[in-house]
C-alpha positions in Angstrom: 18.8 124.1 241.1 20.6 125.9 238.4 23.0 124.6 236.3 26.8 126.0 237.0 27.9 128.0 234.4 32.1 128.6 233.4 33.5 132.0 233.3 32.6 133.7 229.3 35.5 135.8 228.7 34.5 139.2 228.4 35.2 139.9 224.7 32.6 137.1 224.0 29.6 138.8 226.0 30.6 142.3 224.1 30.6 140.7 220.9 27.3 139.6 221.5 25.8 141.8 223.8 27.3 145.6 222.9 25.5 147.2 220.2 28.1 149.7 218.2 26.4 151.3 215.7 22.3 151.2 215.4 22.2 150.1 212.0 19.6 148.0 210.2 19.2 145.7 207.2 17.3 147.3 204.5 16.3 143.9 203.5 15.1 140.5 205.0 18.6 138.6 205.6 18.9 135.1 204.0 20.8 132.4 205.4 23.3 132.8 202.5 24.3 135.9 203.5 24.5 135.2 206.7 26.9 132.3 205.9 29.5 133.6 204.3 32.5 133.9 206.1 33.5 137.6 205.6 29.8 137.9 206.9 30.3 140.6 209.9 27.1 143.0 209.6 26.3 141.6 213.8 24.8 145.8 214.6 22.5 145.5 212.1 21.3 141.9 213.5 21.5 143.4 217.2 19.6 146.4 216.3 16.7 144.4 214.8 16.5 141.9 217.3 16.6 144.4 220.0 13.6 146.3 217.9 11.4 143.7 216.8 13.0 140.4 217.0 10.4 138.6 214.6 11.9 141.0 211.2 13.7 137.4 211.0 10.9 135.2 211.6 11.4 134.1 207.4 15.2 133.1 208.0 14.5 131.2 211.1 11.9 129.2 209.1 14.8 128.5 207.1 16.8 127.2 209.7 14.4 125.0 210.3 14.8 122.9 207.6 18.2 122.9 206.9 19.1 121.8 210.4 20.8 118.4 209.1 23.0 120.1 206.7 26.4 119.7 206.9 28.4 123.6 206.7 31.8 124.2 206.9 32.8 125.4 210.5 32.7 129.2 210.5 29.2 128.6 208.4 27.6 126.8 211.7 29.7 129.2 214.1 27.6 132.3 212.0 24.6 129.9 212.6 25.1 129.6 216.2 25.9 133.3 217.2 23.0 134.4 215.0 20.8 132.1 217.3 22.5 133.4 220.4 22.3 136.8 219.8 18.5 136.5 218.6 17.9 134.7 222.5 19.4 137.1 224.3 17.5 139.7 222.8 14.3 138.2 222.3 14.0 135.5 225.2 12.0 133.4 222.3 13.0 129.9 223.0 12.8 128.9 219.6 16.4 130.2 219.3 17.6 128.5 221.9 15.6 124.8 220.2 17.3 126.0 216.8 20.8 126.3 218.7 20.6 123.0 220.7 20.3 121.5 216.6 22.9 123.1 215.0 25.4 123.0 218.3 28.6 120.7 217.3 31.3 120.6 219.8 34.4 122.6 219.4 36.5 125.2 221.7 34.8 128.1 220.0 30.9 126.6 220.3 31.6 125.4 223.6 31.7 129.2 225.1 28.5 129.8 223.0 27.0 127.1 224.4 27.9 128.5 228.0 26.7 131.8 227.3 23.1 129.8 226.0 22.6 127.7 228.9 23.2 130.6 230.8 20.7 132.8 228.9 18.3 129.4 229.5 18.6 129.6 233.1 17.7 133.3 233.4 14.7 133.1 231.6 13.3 130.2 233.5 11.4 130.8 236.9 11.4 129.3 240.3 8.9 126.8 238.9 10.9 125.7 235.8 8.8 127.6 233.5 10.0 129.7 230.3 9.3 133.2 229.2 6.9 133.5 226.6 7.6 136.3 225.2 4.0 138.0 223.8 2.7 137.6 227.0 2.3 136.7 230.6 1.4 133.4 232.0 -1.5 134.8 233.5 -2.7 136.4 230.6 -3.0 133.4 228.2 -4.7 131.3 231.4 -7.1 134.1 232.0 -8.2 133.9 227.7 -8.3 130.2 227.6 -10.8 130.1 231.1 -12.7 132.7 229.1 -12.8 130.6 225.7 -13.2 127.4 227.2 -17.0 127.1 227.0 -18.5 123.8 227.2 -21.6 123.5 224.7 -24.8 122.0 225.8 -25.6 119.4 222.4 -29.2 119.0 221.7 -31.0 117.1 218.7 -30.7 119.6 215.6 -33.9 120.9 213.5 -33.1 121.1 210.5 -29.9 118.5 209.2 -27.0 119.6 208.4 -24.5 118.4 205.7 -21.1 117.3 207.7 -17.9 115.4 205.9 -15.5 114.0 207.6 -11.9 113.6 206.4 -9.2 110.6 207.2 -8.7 107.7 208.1 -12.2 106.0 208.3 -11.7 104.0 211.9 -11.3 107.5 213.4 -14.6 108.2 213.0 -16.6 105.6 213.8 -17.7 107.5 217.2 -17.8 110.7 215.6 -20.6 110.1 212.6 -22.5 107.8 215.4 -22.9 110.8 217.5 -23.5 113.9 214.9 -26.1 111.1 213.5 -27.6 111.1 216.4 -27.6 114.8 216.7 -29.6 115.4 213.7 -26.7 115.6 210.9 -25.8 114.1 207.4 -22.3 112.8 207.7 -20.5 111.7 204.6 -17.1 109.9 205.4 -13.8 110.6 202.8 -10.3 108.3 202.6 -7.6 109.5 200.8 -5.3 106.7 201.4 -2.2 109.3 201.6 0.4 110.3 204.5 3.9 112.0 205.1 5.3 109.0 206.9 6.4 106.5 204.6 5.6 103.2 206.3 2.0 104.8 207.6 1.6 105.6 204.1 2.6 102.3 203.5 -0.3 100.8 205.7 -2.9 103.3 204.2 -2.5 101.7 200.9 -2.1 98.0 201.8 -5.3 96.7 200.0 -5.2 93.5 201.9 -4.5 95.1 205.2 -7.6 96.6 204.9 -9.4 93.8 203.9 -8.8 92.0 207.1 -9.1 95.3 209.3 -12.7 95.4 207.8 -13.4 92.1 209.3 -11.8 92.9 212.9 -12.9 96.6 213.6 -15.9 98.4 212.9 -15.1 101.0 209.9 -18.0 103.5 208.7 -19.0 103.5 204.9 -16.6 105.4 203.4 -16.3 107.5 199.8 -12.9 106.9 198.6 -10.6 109.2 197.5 -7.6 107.7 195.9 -6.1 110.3 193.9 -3.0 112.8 194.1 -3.1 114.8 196.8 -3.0 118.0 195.0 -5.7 116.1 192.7 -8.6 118.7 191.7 -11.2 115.5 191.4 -10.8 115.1 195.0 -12.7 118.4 195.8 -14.9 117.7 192.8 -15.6 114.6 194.8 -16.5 116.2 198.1 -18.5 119.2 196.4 -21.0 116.6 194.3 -22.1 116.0 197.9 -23.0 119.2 199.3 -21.4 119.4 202.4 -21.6 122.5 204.7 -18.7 121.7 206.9 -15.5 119.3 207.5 -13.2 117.7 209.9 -10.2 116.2 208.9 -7.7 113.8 210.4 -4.9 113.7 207.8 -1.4 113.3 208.3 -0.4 115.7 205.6 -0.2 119.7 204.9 -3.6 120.3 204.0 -4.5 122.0 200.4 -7.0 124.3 198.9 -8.4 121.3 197.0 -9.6 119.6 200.5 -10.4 122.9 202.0 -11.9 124.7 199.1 -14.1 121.7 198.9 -16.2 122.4 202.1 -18.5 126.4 201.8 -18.2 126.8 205.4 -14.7 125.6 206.3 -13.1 122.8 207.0 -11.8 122.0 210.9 -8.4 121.2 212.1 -8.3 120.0 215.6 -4.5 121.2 216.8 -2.8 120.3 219.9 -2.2 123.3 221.9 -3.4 126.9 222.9 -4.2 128.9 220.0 -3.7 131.7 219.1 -0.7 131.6 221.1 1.3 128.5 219.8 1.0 127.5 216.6 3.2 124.6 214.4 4.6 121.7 215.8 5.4 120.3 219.3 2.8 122.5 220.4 2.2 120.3 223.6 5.7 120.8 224.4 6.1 123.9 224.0 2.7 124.7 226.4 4.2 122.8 229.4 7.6 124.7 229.0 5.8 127.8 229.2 4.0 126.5 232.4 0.1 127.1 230.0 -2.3 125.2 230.9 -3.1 121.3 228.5 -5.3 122.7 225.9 -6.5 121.9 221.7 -7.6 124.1 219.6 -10.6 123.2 216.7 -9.9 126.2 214.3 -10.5 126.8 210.1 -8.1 125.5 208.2 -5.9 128.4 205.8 -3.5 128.9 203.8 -1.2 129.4 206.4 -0.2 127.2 209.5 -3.1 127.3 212.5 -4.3 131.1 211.4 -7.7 130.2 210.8 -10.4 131.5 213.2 -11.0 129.6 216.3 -13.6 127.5 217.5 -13.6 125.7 220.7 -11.3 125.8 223.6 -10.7 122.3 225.4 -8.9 122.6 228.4 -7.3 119.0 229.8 -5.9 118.2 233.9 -2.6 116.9 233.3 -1.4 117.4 236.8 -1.4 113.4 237.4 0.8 112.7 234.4 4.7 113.3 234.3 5.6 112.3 230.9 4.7 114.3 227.4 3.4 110.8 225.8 0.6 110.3 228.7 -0.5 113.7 228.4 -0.7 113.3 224.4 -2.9 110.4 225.1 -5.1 112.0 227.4 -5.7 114.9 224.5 -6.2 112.0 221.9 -8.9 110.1 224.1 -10.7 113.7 223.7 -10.8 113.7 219.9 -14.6 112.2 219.7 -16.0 115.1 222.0 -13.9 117.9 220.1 -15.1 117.2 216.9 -18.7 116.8 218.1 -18.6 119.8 220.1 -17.1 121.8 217.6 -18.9 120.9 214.4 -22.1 121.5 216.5 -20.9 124.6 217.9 -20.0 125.8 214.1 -23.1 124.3 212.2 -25.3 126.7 215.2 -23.1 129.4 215.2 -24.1 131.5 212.7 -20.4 131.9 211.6 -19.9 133.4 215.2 -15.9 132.4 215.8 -13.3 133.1 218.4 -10.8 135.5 216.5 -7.1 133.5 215.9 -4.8 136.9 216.5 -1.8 136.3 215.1 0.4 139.4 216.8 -0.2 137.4 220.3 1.2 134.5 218.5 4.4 132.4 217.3 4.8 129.8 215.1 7.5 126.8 216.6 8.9 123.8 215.2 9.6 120.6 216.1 11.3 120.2 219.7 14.7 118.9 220.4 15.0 116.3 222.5 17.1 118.2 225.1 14.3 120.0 225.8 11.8 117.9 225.7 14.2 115.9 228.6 13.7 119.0 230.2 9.8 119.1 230.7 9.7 115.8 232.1 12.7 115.9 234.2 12.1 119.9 235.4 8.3 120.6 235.1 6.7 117.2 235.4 8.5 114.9 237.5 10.0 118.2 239.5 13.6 116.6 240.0 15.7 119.7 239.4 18.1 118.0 237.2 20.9 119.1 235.0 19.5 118.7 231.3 21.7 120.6 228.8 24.8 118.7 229.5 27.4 119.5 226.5 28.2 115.8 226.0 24.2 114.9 225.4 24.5 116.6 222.4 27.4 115.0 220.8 
């Protein structure tokens, strides 16, 4: 069922819609120039989107992280029809998650939000399922059968050097197994995390002290020094590890990564190299892909190192995004194996991470998320983007 959508008066759909004059920025466009109020260069933002709608991946980036800021009203209207236009064009949801932030309810938004939900419904399918827009849903099942290799482990020759990264009572499975396989495994804790009250926990001496005495926790180097700390891949090096696998709850520097000759893993929630960044799980179900993670070298850059494994997940049985997370975190033990072994025996063999087929999303509004579970996993055809969620 598709929601009803009012009547857009026609000037609205030309303003967004009719292209006057082909024109083009000569420039990347900041968000400052796109807020100003005598702002009214829209061609130029048409034509690009129309021509290659990620020339503006750097200002949507932007967007991202000034989503709580509070502008003045024709500041957030710019926003919002900046947004719309770059959906229509593009049919890249993240426009659409970006709009669904910034939307505050007035007589002007209201018929942007109309002429959203509208572009919403027509890119969704019979089945609930949104475009992606680099490729078809066939396409990214047919790579991920193809990368989804399951390795056969066997005791190793010759031992290998392996560290692993995080919280120490992750690993207890982990280092038992790669033991058993034949490997060195040295175990790091850098007592360091974004969230504030985990971060809390990780440096609670005492905590730990009686966490010691309830659950098993592997011997452990620790690492308790800034983040950015060079003595922290000092640290790692004196111990002549090959490869790493981290579980840290942090942007990952060169300090950690540098610190390991033949890479250092990331294990990331979803289908690489197709969705990279955040809500990743999220983002998979919208597009109907199948429940996959990713092991891949850590870079520089956000999930555009070179891929490993393939794990594919059922998720069928489950209809809410928190079960199927779980599911994917039970897995963790036999991705890490699977992948370190693959790596140590691969002879640097890797899956190449192509960005071009790529995007790279951020964090899901809730809207949407409401969506999935109502739409694609519970299958109840139910109106979601109700205007009065939002406000």
């Amino acid at each position: 069922m598709k929601i009803n959508i009012k009547g857009l008066p026609q000037s609205l759909t030309d303003e967004i819609l009719i292209i006057n004059t082909e024109d083009y920025f000569q420039k990347e466009l900041t968000l400052e120039e796109l807020i100003v109020i005598t702002f009214n260069d829209w061609d130029k933002v048409k034509s690009h989107f129309k021509k290659d709608f990620r020339f503006f991946e750097s200002l949507l980036f932007k967007l991202h992280f000034k989503r709580r800021k509070d502008y003045l009203w024709k500041e957030r209207y710019h926003i919002l029809k900046f947004l719309i236009v770059g959906y229509y064009y593009s049919k890249d949801v993240r426009y659409f998650n970006e709009f669904l932030f910034f939307f505050r309810k007035n007589e002007e938004n209201i018929l942007l939000w109309n002429f959203a939900v509208d572009c919403f419904n027509k890119n969704t399918d019979i089945s609930n399922y949104h475009t992606f827009p680099l490729s078809s849903r066939d396409g990214v099942i047919s790579w991920i059968d193809q990368a989804n290799v399951t390795t056969n482990l066997k005791q190793i020759s010759e031992a290998k050097r392996i560290g692993l990264i995080g919280t120490p009572i992750f690993f207890n499975k982990i280092k038992k197994e790669l033991i058993n396989l034949g490997f060195h495994v040295n175990v790091y804790f850098i007592p360091f995390h974004v969230d504030k009250k985990i971060n809390f926990l990780l440096n609670n001496k005492i905590l730990w002290f009686f966490i010691k005495k309830i659950v098993k926790v592997p011997k452990y180097t620790l690492l308790d020094y800034p983040i950015d700390s060079h003595k922290i891949k000092e640290n790692i090096l004196s111990d002549k590890n090959e490869i790493g696998f981290h579980k840290l709850g942090f942007i990952i520097r060169e300090n950690i990564y540098g610190a390991f000759p033949k890479g250092l893993l990331n294990d990331h929630w979803g289908v690489l190299p197709f969705i990279r960044g955040y809500s990743s799980i999220e983002y998979s179900l919208l597009f109907g892909f199948p429940v996959t993670a990713t092991t891949h070298l850590i870079e520089k850059s956000i999930d555009t190192g070179a891929i490993i494994k393939i794990f594919k997940y059922k998720a069928d049985d489950l209809k809410t995004i928190r079960s199927i997370k779980s599911r994917i975190k039970e897995g963790l033990t036999n991705r890490a194996v699977q992948s370190i072994y693959t790596y140590a025996l691969s002879d640097g063999k890797v899956i190449i991470n192509d960005l071009n087929r790529g995007l790279t999303y951020y964090s899901m509004h809730v809207l949407l998320r409401n969506y999935i579970e109502q739409n694609i996993l519970r299958k109840k055809f139910v109106k979601v983007f109700k205007p009065k969620s939002t406000f």
